[in-house]
N, C-alpha and C positions, 0 to 999 in steps of 0.2 A: 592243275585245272583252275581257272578262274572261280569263283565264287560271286553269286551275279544275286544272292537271295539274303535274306535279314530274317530276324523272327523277331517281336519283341513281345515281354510277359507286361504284361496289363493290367492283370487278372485280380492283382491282390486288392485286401480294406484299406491298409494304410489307418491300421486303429491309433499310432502314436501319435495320430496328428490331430487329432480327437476329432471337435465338430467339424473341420474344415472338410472330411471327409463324407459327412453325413449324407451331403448330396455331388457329391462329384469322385468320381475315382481317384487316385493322389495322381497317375500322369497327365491326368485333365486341368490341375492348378495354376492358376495363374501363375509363371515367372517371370517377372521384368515385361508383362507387358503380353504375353501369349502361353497357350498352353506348354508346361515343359516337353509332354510330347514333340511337341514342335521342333526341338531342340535334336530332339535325337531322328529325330524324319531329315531336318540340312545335315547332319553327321549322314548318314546313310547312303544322301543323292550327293555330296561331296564326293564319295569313294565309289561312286560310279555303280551302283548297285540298280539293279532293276525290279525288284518283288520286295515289299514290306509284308511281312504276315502280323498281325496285331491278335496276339492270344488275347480275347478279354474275359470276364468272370461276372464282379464285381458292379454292376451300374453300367451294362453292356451296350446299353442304349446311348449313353453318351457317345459315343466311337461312331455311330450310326453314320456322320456327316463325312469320317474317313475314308470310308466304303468305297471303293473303284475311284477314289482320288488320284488324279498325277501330279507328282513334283517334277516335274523337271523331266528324265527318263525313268523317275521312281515310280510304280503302282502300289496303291495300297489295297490289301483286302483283311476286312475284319472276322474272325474265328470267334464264335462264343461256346467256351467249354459249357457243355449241357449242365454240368455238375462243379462244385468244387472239389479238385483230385489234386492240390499243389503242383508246381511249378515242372516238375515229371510229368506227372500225369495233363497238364494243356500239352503240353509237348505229344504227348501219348496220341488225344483227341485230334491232334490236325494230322499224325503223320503220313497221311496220304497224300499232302502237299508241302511233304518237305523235300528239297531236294540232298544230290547226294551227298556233297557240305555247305553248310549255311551260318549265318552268324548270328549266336543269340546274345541277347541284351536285355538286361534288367529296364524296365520300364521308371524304373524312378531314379535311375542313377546316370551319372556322365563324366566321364574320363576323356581329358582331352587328351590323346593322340591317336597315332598311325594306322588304323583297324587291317588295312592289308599287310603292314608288316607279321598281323599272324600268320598268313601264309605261307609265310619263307619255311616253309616247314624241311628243307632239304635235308636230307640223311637221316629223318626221324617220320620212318613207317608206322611204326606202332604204338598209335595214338588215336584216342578218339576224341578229346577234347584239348583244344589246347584254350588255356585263358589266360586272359591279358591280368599284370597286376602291378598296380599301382607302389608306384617301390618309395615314393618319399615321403608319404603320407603320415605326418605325426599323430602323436597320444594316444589315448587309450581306449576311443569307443570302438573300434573296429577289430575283431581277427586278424590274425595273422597267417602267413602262407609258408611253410617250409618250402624250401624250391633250390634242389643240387643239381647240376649240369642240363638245365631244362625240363627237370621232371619233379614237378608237383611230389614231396615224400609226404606230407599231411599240412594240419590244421591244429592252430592254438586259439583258444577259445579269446582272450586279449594278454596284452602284454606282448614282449618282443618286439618293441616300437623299431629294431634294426630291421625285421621283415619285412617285406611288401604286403598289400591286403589285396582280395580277390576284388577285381573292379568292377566285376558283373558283366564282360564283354567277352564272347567264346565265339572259338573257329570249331564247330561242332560237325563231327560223321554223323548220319543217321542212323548209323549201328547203335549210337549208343539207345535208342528205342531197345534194343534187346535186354538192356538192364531195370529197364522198368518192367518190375515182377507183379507188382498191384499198385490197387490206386486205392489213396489219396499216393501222391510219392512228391518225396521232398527233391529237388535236383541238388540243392546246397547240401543238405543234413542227411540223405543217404548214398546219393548218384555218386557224386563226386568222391569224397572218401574213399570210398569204394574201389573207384577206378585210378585213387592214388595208392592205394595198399597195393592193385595189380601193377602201377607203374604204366597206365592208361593216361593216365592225365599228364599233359603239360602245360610249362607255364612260360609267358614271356613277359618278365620284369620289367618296366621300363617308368622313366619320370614322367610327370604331366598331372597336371591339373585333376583333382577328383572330388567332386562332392555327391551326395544325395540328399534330397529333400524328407526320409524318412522322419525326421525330427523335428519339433517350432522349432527349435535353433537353427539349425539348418535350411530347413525353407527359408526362412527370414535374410539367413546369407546369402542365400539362391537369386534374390531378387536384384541383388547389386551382382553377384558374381557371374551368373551365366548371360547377361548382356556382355558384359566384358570379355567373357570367353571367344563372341562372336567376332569383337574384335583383332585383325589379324593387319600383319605386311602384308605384303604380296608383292609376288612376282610375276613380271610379264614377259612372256616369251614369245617372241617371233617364230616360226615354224620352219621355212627354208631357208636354210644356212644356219637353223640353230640348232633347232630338235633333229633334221633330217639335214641331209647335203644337198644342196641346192643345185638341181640338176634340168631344171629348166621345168616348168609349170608341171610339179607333182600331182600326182593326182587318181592313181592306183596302189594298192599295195604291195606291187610286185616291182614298183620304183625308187622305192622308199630304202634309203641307206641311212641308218644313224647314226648322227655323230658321235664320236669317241665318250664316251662316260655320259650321255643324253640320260636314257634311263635313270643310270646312278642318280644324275645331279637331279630328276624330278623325285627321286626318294629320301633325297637328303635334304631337299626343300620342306616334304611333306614330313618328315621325322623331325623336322627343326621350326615346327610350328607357322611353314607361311599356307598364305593360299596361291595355287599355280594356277596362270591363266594364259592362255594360246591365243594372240592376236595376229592376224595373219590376213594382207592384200591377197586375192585371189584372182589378180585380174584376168586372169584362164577362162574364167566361168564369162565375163563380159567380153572376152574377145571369140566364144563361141568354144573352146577347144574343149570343153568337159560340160556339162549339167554340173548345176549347183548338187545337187544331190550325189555324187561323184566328192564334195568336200565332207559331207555328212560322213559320208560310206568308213571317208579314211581316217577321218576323226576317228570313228566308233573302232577302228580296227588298232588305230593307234594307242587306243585304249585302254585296247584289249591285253594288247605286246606288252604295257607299262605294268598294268595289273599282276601279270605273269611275275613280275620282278616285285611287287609288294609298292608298287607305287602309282600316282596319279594325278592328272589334270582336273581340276576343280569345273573348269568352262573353257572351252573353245569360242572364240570368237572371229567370225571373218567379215570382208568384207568385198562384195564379188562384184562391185559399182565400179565404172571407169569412165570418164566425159568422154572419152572417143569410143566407147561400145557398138559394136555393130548389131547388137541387140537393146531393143528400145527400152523396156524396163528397167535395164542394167545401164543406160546412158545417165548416168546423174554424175555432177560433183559433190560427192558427199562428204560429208564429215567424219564419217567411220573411214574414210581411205587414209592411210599414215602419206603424208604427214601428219594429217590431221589426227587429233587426239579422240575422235568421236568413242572408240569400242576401247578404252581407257576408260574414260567417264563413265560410260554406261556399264563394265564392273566393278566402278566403284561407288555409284549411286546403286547396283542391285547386291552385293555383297558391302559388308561395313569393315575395309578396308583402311588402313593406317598409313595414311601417304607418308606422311613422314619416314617412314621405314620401309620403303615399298620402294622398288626400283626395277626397270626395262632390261633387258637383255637382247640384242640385236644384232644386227651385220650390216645394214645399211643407214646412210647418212639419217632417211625420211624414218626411219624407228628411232631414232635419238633423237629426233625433233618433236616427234607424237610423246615420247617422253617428258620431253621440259614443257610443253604445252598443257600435258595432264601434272604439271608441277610435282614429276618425281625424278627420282636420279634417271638416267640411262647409261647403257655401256655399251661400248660396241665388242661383238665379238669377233676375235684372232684367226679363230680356229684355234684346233688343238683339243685337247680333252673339255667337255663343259662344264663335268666336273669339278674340276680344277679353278677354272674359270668364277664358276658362280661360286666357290667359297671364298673366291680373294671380294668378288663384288660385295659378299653378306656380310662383310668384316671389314669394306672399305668405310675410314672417317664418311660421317653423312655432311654432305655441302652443296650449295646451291649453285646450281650452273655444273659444265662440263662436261666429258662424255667419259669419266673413269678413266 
C-alpha cells in the first residue's frame, strides 16, 4: 500500500539547549536561515506525501501559523496533546487521525536518505515498526542498534561505534497503539524494546548524512550543515520515450507502458542522493486532444506506481504551450517549450540544485538542446533498460558540451 501520511513529535523542551529554548520549542529554531521544521516539511513533500500531522506539547502556539498550511500537495495540521504523556502517549492522543501506516519522525532530528525505501517491506509481515538507521555515524554520543537479518534484536546504551544508531525516522502500523498500556509512555525507552524482545521491530541500515540539533554543539553545526544538505544534483528526465514508451500523446493511465528498469532507475537516483525531475512538452493539451488536467491526473498516478516500488519524482514539470495552438491561451512561444531551457531554470531557481553535477536524460534532439542552454550535461537515450543507462550517465567524466 502506498503510505500518503507523516506524523512528526514536536512536543518536547529541548532542556539541553538551555535558554535557546525558553521561548520557542527546539523545531522552531532557527537553522541556516529558517525554521529546522522547515527542513523536514521539504523531506516529506519531496516523497510525495500528502498529510503532516505535527504532535505538539511544548509552546503549542508557536505551530499556530502551520495549521491547514500547504506545501506543495503536503497539508499540514497541528495536534496539541492536552497533557504531557511522552512521545507514546502524543501518538496515543491523535490516534483517531492516524492512518493505517504512516511515518513518524523525530522533530529535531534529520537523516538524509530514501524514507520510501522503508516500504519495501516484501516477505516481512510481521512487523509493526520498521525504522531507518543511520549505519555510518561515528563516536560516542549516540546508542547503538543491534540489527541481524532485518530485525531490530535490542539497544546499547553507547559504545559499538561498528552499529548503526536509531535515526528517529519510522514506517509505523497503527497497531502499534495497542502497546501503549498508560500514559506518560516513552516510544524510545519502553515501545520499542519491547517490540524488539518480541521480534516486532525492524530495522533498515543504510549511509547518509545524520545530525540533531539536541546539543549547542550540534545546533551550531546545524547552521552550516543543513543548507548544504539542501544542496543536491539532479536529474532531468523527459517522460515520453524515457519514463514511459512513447506511443503518441499519452495521456491516460491505461496507456502508459514503462520502459525497461524506469521505476528502478528513479530509485537508484533517489537512494544515490539526486533530486528527480520530469520535464516534459505536452503539446497534446495545445493541440486540443486532452485537458491540461488529464497531465495532472497521470503525474499523480505515476506517482503512485513509483511509490509502490519505494521510489519517486521530486516535481513534474510540463509544458502544454505551442505557437500554432488552436486554443488561444495555449498559443504562446514560450520558453518552457524544450528547446527552450524555460522548466530547467525554474527547478533550479525553486529547488537548490548543483548544476555542476546535474544532467538531462532524453530521446529527442530539442531535450539535449534545453540541456546545454540550462548549462548542464544532456544525453540522449537508446532505448533499452534506463537503468542501465542512467548509471553509465551518473558516472560519465563531467565535460562541457556533447550529448554523452
Amino acid at each position: 500500500m502506498t503510505v500518503t501520511q507523516a506524523v512528526c513529535l514536536v512536543g518536547g523542551r529541548g532542556t539541553r539547549l538551555g535558554a535557546l529554548t525558553d521561548n520557542l520549542p527546539k523545531p522552531m529554531l532557527n537553522v541556516g536561515g529558517r525554521p529546522f521544521l522547515d527542513y523536514l516539511l521539504h523531506e516529506a513533500r519531496r516523497f510525495g506525501l500528502k498529510h503532516m500531522i505535527l504532535l505538539t506539547g511544548y509552546r503549542a502556539g508557536e505551530f499556530a501559523s502551520y495549521h491547514g498550511r500547504q506545501i506543495g500537495s503536503l497539508s499540514i495540521e497541528v495536534v496539541v496533546e492536552p497533557e504531557a504523556a511522552g512521545t507514546g502517549g502524543a501518538l496515543a492522543y491523535a490516534a483517531d487521525r492516524l492512518d493505517r501506516q504512516f511515518f513518524l519522525l523525530n522533530g529535531d532530528s534529520f537523516f538524509d536518505f530514501n524514507w520510501l525505501s522503508l516500504t519495501d517491506t516484501a516477505g516481512a509481515r510481521d512487523w509493526i515498526v520498521r525504522a531507518a538507521l543511520a549505519a555510518d555515524v561515528q563516536g560516542n554520543r549516540y546508542g547503538r542498534v543491534d540489527i541481524v537479518d532485518g530485525r531490530v534484536r535490542g539497544f546499547f546504551p553507547r559504545g559499538h561505534s561498528d552499529l548503526p544508531i536509531n535515526a528517529g525516522i519510522y514506517l509505523v502500523r497503527r497497531t502499534l497503539l495497542d502497546h501503549v498500556k498508560q500514559l506518560p509512555c516513552s516510544l524510545e525507552n519502553e515501545i520499542l524494546p519491547q517490540l524488539a524482545q518480541q521480534g516486532l521491530l525492524a530495522g533498515h541500515a543504510v549511509p547518509g548524512s545524520f545530525i540533531d540539533i539536541g546539543t549547542p554543539e550540534d545546533f551550531t553545526r546545524a547552521q552550516e550543515l543543513m543548507p548544504a544538505y539542501m544542496r543536491r544534483p539532479a536529474v532531468f528526465l523527459d517522460r515520453d520515450g524515457v519514463l514511459n514508451r512513447d506511443d503518441g500523446y499519452v495521456h491516460r493511465a491505461d496507456q502508459v507502458r514503462w520502459i525497461d528498469g524506469a521505476i528502478d532507475a528513479v530509485r537508484w537516483l533517489n537512494d544515490s542522493g539526486y533530486y528527480v525531475f520530469v520535464v516534459t512538452n505536452q503539446a497534446g493539451v495545445a493541440r486540443g486532444y486532452y485537458p491540461e488536467e488529464a497531465v495532472h491526473d497521470l503525474h499523480a498516478w505515476m506517482q503512485t506506481q513509483m511509490q509502490l516500488q519505494g521510489a519517486h519524482v521530486d516535481a513534474f514539470e510540463h509544458c502544454p504551450y505551442h505557437p500554432e495552438s488552436m486554443i488561444e491561451r495555449y498559443r504562446l512561444a514560450s520558453d518552457r517549450r524544450k528547446p527552450k531551457p524555460g522548466m530547467i531554470l525554474q527547478l533550479q531557481r525553486d529547488w537548490t540544485t548543483v548544476p555542476q553535477r546535474s544532467f538531462l536524460i532524453g530521446d529527442r534532439d530539442s531535450d539535449i538542446e534545453a540541456a546545454h542552454a540550462a548549462s548542464i550535461r544532456g544525453y540522449r537515450f537508446p532505448g533499452g533498460n534506463l537503468l542501465d543507462f542512467v548509471k553509465r550517465c551518473a558516472l560519465a567524466p563531467r565535460r562541457t558540451g556533447g550529448d554523452g
